[in-house]
DOLO-457090 format. One record per residue (C-alpha): residue in one letter; x, y, z. Coordinates in Angstrom, 3 decimals, padded with zeros to 6 digits. Layout:
residues N
a  X  Y  Z
...
//
This chain:
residues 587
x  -029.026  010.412  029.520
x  -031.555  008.422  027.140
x  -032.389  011.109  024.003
x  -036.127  008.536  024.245
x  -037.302  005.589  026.475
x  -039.351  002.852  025.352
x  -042.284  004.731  025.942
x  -041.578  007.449  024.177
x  -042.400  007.910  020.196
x  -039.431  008.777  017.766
x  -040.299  011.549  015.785
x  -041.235  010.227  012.212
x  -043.707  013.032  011.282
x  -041.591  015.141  009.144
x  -042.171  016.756  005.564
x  -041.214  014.810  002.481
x  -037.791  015.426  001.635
x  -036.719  014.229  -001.378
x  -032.832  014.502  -000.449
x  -033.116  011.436  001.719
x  -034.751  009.320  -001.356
x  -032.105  010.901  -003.991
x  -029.278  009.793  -001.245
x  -030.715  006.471  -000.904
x  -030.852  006.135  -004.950
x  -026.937  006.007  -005.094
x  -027.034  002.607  -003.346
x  -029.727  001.559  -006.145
x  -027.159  003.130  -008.795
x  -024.549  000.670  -007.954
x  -027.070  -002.153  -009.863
x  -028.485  000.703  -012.658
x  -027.511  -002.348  -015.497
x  -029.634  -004.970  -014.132
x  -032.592  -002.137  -012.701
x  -032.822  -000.900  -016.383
x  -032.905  -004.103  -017.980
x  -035.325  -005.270  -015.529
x  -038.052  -001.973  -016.349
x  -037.156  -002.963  -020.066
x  -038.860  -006.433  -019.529
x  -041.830  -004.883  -017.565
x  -042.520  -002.559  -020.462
x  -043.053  -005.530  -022.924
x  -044.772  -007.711  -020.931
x  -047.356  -004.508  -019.809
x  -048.130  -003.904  -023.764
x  -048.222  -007.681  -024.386
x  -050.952  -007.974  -021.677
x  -052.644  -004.748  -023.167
x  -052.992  -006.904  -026.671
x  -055.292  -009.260  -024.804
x  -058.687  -006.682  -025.333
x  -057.818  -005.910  -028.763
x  -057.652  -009.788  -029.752
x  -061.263  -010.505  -027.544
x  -062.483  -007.721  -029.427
x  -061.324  -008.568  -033.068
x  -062.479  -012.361  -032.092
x  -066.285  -010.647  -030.894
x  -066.609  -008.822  -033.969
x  -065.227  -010.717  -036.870
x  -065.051  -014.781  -035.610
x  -068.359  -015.875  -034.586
x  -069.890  -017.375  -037.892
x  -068.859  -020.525  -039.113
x  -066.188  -019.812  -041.418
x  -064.669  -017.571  -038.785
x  -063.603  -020.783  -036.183
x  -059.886  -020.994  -037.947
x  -059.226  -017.230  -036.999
x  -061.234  -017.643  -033.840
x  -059.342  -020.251  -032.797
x  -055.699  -018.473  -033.982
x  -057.208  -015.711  -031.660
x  -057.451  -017.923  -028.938
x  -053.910  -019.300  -029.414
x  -052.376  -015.261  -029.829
x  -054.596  -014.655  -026.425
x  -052.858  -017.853  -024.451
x  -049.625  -016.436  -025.844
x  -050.044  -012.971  -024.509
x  -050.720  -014.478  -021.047
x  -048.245  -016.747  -021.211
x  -045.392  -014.277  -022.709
x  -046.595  -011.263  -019.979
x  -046.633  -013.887  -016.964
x  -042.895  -015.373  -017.906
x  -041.437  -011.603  -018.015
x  -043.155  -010.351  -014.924
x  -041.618  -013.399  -013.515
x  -038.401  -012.971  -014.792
x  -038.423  -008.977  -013.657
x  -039.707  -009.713  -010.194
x  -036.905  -012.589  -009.419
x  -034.338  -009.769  -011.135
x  -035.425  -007.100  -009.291
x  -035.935  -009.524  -005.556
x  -031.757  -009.977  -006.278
x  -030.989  -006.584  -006.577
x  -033.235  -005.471  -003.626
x  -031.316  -007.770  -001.421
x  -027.713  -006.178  -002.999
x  -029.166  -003.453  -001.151
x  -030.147  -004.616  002.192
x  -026.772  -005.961  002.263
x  -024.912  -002.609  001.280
x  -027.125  -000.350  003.726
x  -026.346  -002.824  006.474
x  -022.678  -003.703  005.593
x  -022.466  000.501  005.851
x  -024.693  001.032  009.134
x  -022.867  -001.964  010.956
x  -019.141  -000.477  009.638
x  -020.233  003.104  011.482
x  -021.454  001.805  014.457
x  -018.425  -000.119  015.253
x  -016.911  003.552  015.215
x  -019.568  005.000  017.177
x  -018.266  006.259  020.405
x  -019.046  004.674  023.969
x  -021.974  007.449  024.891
x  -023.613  006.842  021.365
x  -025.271  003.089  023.222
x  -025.366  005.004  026.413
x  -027.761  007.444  025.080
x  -030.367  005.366  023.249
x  -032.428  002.074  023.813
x  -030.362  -000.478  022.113
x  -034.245  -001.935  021.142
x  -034.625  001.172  018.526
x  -031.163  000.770  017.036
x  -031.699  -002.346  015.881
x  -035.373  -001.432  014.366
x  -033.663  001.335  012.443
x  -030.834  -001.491  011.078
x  -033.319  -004.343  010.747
x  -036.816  -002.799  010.001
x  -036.261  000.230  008.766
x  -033.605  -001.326  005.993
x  -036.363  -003.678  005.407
x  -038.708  -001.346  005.098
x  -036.667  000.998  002.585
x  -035.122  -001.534  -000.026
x  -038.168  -002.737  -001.538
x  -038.910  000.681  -002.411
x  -035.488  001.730  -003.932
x  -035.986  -001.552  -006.190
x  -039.406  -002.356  -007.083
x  -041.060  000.539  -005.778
x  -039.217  003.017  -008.373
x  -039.452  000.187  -010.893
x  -043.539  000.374  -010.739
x  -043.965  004.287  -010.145
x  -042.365  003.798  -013.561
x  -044.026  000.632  -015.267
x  -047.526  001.832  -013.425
x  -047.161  005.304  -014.891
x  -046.322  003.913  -018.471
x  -049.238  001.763  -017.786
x  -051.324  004.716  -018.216
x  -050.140  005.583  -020.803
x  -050.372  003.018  -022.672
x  -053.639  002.309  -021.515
x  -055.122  005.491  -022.347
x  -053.318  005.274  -025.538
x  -055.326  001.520  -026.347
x  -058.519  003.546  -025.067
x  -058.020  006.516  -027.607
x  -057.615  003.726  -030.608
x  -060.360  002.356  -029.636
x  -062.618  004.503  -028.745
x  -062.183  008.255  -027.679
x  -065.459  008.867  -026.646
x  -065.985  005.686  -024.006
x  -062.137  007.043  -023.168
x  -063.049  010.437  -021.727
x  -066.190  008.883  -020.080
x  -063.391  006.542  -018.063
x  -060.813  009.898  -017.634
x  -064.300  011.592  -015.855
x  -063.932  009.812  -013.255
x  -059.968  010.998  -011.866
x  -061.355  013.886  -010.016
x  -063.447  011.779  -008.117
x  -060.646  009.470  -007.607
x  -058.484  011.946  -006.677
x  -060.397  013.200  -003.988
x  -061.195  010.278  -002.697
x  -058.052  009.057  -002.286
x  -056.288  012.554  -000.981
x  -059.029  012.394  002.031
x  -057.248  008.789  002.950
x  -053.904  009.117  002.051
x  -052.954  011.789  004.309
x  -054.466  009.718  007.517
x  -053.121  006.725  006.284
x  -049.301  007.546  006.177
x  -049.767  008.937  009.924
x  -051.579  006.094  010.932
x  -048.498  004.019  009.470
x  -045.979  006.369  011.028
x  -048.066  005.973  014.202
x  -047.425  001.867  014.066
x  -044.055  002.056  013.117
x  -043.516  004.238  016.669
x  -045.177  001.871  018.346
x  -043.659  -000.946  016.881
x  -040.019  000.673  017.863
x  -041.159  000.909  021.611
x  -041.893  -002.752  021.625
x  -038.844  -003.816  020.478
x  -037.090  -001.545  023.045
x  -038.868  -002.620  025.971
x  -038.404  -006.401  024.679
x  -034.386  -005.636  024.685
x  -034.169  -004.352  027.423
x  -036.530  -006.939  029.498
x  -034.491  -010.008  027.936
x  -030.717  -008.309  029.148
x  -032.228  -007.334  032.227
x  -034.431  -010.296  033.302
x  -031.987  -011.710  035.903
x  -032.512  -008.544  038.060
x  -036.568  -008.756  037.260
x  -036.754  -012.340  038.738
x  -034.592  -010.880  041.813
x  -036.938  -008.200  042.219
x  -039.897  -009.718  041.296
x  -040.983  -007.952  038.661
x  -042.951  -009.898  036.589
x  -046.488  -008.841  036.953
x  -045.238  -004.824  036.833
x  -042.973  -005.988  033.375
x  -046.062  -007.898  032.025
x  -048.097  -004.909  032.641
x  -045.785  -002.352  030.541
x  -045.259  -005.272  028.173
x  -048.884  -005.330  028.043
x  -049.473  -001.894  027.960
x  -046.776  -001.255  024.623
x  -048.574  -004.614  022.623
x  -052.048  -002.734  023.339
x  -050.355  000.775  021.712
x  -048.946  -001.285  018.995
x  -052.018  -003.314  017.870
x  -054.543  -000.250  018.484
x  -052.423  001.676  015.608
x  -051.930  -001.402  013.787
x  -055.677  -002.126  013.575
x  -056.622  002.098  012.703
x  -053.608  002.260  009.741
x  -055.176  -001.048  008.219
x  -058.446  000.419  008.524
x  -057.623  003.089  006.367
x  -055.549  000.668  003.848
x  -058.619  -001.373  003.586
x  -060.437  001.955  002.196
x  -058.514  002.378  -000.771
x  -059.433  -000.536  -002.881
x  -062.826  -000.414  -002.390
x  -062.958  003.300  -003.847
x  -060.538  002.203  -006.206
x  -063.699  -000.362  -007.101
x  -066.420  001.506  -006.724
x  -064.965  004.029  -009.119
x  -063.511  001.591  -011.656
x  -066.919  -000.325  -011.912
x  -069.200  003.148  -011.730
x  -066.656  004.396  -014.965
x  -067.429  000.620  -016.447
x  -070.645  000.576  -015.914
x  -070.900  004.045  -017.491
x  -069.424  002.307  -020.243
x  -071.486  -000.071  -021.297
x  -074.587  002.521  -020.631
x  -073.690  005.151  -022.841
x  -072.572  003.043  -025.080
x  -075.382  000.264  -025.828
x  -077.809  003.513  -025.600
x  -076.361  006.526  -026.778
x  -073.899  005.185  -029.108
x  -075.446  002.841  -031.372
x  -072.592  002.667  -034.210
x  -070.004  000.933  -031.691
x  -069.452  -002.857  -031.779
x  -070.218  -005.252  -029.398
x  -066.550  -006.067  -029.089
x  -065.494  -002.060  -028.650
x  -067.393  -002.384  -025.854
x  -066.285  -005.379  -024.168
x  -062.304  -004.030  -024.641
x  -063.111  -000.719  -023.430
x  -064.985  -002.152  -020.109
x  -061.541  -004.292  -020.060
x  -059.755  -001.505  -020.500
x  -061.529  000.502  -017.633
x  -060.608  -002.177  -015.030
x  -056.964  -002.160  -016.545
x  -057.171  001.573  -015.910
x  -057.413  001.939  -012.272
x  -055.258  -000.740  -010.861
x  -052.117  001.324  -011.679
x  -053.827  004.381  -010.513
x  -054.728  002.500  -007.249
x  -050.811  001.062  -007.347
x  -049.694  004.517  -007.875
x  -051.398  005.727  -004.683
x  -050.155  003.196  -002.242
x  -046.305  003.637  -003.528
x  -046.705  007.262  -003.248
x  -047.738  006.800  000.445
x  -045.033  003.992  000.607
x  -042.608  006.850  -000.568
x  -043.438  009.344  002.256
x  -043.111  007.150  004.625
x  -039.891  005.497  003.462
x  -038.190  009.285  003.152
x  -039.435  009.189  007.603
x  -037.247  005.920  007.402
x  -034.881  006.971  005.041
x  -033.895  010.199  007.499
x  -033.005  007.804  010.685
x  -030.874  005.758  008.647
x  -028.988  008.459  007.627
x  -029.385  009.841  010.812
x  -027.295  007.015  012.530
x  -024.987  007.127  009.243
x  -024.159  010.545  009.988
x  -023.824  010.488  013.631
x  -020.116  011.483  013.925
x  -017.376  008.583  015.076
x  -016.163  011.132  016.872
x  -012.997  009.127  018.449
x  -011.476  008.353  014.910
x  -007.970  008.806  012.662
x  -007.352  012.495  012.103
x  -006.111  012.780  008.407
x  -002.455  011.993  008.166
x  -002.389  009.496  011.568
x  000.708  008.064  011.298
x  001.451  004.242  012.597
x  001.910  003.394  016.290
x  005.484  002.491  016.134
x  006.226  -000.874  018.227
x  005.391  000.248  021.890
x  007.712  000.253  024.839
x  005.755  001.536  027.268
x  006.215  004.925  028.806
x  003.541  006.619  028.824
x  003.019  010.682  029.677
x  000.081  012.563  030.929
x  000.673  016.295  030.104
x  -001.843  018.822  032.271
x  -004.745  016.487  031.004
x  -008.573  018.019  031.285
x  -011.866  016.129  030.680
x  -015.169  015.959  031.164
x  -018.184  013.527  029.794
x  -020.474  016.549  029.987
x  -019.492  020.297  029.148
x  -018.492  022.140  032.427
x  -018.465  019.308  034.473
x  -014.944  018.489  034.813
x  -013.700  014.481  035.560
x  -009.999  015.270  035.491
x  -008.373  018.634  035.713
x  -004.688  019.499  034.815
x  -003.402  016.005  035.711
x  000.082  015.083  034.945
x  002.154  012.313  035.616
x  004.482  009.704  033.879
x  004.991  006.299  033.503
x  008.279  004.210  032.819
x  007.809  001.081  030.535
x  007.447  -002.377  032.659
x  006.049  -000.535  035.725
x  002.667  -001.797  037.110
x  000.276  001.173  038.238
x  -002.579  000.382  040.474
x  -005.389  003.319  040.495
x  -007.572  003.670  043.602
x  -009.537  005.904  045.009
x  -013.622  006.610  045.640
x  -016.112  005.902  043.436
x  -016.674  008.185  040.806
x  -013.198  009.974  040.636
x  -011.960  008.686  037.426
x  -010.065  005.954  037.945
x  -011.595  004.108  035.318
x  -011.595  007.224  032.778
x  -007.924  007.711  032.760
x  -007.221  003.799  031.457
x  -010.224  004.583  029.187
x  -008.145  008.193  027.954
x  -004.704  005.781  027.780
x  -006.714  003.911  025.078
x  -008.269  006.694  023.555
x  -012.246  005.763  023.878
x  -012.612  009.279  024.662
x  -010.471  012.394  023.369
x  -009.593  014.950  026.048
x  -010.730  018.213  026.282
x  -007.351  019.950  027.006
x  -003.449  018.592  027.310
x  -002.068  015.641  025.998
x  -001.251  011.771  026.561
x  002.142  010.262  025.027
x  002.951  007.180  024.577
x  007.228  006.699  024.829
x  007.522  010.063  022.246
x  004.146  009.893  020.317
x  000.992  011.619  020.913
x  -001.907  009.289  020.825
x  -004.286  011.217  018.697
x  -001.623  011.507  016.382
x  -001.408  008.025  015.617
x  -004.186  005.202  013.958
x  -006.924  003.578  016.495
x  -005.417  000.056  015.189
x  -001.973  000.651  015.298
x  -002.605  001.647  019.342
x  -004.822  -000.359  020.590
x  -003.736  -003.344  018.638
x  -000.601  -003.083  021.011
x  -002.516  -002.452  024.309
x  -004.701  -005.598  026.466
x  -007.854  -004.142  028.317
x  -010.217  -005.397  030.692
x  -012.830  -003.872  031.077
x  -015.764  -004.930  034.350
x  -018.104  -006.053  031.922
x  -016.795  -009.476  031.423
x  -018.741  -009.864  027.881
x  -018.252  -013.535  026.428
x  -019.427  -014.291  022.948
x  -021.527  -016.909  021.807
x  -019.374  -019.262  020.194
x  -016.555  -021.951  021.528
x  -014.610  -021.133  024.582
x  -011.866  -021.147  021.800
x  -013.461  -018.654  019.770
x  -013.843  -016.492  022.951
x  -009.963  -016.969  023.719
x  -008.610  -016.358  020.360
x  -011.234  -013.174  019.658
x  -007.924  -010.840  020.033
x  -005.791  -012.483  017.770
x  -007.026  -015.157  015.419
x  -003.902  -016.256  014.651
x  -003.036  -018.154  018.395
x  -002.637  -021.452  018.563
x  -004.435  -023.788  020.796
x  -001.600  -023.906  022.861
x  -001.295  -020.306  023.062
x  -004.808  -019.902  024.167
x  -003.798  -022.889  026.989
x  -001.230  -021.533  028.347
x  -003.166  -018.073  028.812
x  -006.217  -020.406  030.751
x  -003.604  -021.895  033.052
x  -001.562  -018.420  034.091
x  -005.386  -017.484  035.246
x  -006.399  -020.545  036.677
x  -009.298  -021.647  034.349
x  -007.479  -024.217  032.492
x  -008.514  -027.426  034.972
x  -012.247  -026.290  034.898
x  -012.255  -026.299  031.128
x  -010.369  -029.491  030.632
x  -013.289  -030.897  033.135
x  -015.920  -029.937  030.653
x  -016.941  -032.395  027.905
x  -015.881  -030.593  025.005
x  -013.127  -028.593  026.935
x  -012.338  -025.672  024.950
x  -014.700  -026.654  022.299
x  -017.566  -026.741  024.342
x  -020.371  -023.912  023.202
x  -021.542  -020.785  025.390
x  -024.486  -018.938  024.865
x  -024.071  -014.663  024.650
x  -023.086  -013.076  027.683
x  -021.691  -016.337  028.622
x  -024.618  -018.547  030.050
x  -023.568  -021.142  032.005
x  -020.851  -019.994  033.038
x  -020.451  -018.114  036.693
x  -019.077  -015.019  036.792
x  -016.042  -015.766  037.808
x  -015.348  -018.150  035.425
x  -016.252  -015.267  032.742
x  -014.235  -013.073  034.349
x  -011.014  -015.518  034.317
x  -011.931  -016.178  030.290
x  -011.689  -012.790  029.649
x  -008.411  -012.189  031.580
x  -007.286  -015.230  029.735
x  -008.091  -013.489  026.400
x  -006.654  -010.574  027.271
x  -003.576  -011.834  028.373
x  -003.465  -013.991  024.660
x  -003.656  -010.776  023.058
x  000.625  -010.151  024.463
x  -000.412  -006.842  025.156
x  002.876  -003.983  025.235
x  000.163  -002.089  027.533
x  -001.939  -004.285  030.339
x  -005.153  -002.680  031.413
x  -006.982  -004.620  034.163
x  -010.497  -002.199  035.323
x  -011.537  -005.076  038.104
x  -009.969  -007.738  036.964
x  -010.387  -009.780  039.861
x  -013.817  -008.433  041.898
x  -015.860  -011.549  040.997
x  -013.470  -014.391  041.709
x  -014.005  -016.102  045.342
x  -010.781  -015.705  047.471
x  -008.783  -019.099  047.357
x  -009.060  -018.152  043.052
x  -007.496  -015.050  043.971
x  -004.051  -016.275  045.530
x  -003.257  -018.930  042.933
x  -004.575  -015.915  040.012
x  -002.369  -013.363  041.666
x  000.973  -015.233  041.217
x  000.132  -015.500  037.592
x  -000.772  -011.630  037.315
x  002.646  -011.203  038.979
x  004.307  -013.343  036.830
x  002.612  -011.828  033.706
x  003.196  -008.210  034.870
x  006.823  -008.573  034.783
x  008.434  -006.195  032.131
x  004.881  -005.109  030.532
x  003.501  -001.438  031.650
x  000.214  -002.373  033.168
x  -002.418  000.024  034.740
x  -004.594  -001.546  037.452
x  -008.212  -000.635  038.888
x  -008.934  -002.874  042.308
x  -011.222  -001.771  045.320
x  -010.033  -005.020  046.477
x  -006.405  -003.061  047.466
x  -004.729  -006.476  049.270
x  -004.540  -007.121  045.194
x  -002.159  -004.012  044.374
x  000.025  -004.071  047.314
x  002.841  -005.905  044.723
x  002.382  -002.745  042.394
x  005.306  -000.782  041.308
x  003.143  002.640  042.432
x  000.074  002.885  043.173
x  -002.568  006.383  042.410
x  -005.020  007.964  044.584
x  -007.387  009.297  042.017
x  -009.651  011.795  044.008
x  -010.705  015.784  043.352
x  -010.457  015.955  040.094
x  -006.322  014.589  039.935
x  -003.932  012.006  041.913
x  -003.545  013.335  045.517
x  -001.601  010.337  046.559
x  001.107  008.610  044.794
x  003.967  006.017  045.942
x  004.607  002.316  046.989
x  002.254  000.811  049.206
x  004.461  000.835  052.034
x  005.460  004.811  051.691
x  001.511  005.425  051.667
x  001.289  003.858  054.597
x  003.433  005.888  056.197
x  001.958  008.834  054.728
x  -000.804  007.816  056.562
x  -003.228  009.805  054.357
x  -006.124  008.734  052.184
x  -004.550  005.434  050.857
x  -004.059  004.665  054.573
x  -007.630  005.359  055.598
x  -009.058  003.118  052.274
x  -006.646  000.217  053.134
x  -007.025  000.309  057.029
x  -011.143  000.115  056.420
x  -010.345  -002.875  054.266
x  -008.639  -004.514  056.605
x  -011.025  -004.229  059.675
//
């Protein structure tokens, strides 16, 4: 079942945990070189920009007389090369640091996209796809700029101060406390927003996640909408969700939009106290100490208000940071066990000894179930709906571990061995008849990229697809969409086969091979399945049974184990369950 639907909010409100950003810091690590050079270039070009007040006020003070227009004038051309010289290098650091942010989207994502190809089958059966991909695309998005130029400018910003205090001090100490009076203010100010502000932002970021769900799962799923005529009720949720998303958007910019203006009021209140006390109370100091220390003021608070909004950036990345580790730590728990050995070169026997499972704890699929396989023979599985037919193919292939007993492949264990090595050696077919977008070639060959053409030809006529396909203008370079549009389903379904079949599979593994291809299809596919069949261990799923009557043995997979077992012919006879599931066919 779902852990959350599309209406329902992820949890993101959760403390600050500085783990998450110290984990995330060993991807920045990997570029510590270029990150360090980069914060040495913003250090010089923030002190040559804090030269800039100390040349206006030299220039005020000592250059306006006639005699002072040569220095005025060199003061003009050291103020021009300040700009110039601080603009190049912020430049220079921001296109550095833009490189190395996107080093890091790329390793986060190369990682997350690595583990979910391990993730298990009930890992996408548990969770809208729509908030997976948020937490790959827009969380990563969300995350790298602050590993890269978000630590970068916590640090520049903070040696900002520094330095800026440090210019105020030379200057003037007293006009420097009067701009230092007004951090409390600031402070609280800015501790009344900030707190609503990162919840407001956590709030959209929810919001923004059920969006994208719903929007998923309305695109897969709009064939059956149109059938059912759901387009006013879908328009309504979609409606609904948009609504949610914009009414957070527009309350966490509303409290954004707060911060600079107290950042303004307070930086021209301090500036303006500035210039008062000192043009009245202090007579001594220059016109020009004046001007740089009103400069200086502005200067001040921009990295204070810069400070503020990464700090909030921070909290709210560590929210981020925690479901990308999240689905980084989920456990691939169908994986190698340390020291898997090689799948030698299959034959094709395969063993199930007293076998248990179950999806769910306590509810049993399969109980004690033993039987064996010799190599070449074709098994067809039957049986009601529900009783596991599909699960024991899915156990042969190891998508699931068991929960008690063992399955053998000729003499070796299967958890024993590597994922690759087995199912590298086994062809399965699953219902879902998924096509790629791409080139009917690039479908064929998805198995094994190193077929030839011919190969993949030879596979498309043994199903019957190969005259369609020549038919086409491009033939088998002609381009489907995902899932295969434009294409019928039974042509999909014959595609697939095809690939599977290209793959020379030592195990076969057909789960409905045939349940969406029209009749006269069938007869001329069948002969090729035969022919194919012959000396390869295949295992068979068909409600369609006037498919498996050819089989080697056929399964009745019902209570929990195989009450039925034999030719077709000797479960006729038996006239037992097989016999009541094929004569019901036949009427």
């Amino acid at each position: 079942m779902a852990r959350n639907k599309f209406d329902i909010d992820e949890t993101l409100e959760t403390p600050f945990d500085i783990k998450h950003l110290k984990r995330a810091l060993t991807y920045a690590g990997r570029y510590k070189k270029r990150i360090f050079l980069s914060l040495f270039i913003s250090v010089i070009a923030s002190v040559t920009g804090l030269l800039s007040p100390l040349i206006v006020q030299y220039a005020v003070d000592n250059c306006f007389s006639s005699e002072g227009i040569p220095m005025l004038t060199l003061c003009a051309a050291g103020l021009l090369a300040c700009i110039v010289v601080s603009v190049f290098l912020s430049q220079t650091r921001s296109k550095m640091m833009t490189r190395v942010g996107q080093d890091i989207i790329y390793d986060i994502r190369k990682d997350l996209f690595r583990h979910m190809q391990e993730l298990p089958f009930e890992y996408y059966d548990s969770r809208p796809h729509g908030k997976i991909l948020v937490r790959v695309i827009n969380y990563v998005n969300s995350v790298s700029d602050i590993m890269t130029n978000g630590i970068i400018n916590f640090v520049l910003e903070t040696v900002n101060i520094l330095f800026i205090t440090i210019f105020m001090m030379f200057v003037c100490w007293q006009l420097a406390l009067t701009v230092l009076c007004g951090l409390p203010i600031y402070g609280a100010i800015i501790m009344f927003i900030k707190n609503r502000q990162r919840k407001a932002w956590q709030k959209v970021s929810n919001k923004s996640s059920n969006l994208n769900a719903y929007l998923h799962e309305s695109i897969v799923g709009v064939q059956i909408s149109q059938v059912f005529t759901r387009e006013e009720v879908n328009a309504e949720i979609n409606d609904k969700l948009a609504k949610s998303y914009r009414s957070a958007w527009m309350k966490a910019v509303g409290y954004s939009n707060l911060v600079w203006p107290a950042t303004d009021v307070v930086s021209i209140s301090t500036r303006a106290a500035i210039y008062l006390i000192g043009l009245l109370f202090m007579p001594g100091v220059s016109l020009g100490t004046i001007l740089a220390m009103g400069d200086y003021s502005g200067r001040f608070w921009q990295p204070l208000m810069q400070l503020s909004n990464l700090m909030n950036t921070f909290i709210n990345a560590v929210a981020y940071l925690e479901r990308i580790f999240e689905m980084l730590d989920e456990p691939a728990s169908i994986k190698d066990k340390p020291g898997a050995k090689e799948m030698p070169e299959i034959k094709g026997d395969v063993h199930f000894r007293d076998v248990t499972f179950a999806y769910e704890n306590g509810v049993n699929v399969l109980e004690h179930l033993s039987f064996d396989v010799k190599a070449g023979q074709s098994i067809a599985l039957v049986g009601p709906t529900g009783a596991g037919k599909t699960t024991i193919v899915n156990l042969i292939s190891r998508f699931y571990d068991l929960n008690g007993g063992k399955v053998l492949i000729d003499d070796s264990d299967i958890s024993e061995v590597t994922l690759h090595s087995l199912r590298s050696q086994m062809g399965i077919m699953l219902q879902d008849s998924f096509i790629f977008s791409g080139t009917i070639m690039d479908n064929l060959k998805y198995g094994r990229l190193d077929a030839t053409d011919e190969e993949a030809r030879a596979a498309c006529r043994i199903v019957g697809i190969d005259d369609y396909i020549t038919t086409l203008k491009d033939g088998y370079r002609t381009k489907v969409s995902e899932r295969g549009g434009g294409l019928s389903q039974g042509q999909k379904q014959l595609i697939a086969l095809a690939r599977t079949i290209l793959s020379d599979p030592k195990i076969l593994v057909l789960d409905e091979a045939t349940s969406s291809i029209d009749a006269k299809t069938e007869r001329y596919l069948q002969n090729g399945i035969d022919h194919l069949l012959k000396g390869r261990t295949s295992f068979i799923i068909a409600h369609r049974l006037s498919t498996i009557r050819s089989c080697d043995r056929i399964m009745y997979v019902s209570d929990k184990g195989i009450t039925e077992s034999g030719t077709h012919d000797e479960l006729i006879a038996k006239r037992g369950d097989y016999y009541k599931l094929y004569t019901a066919q036949a009427v």
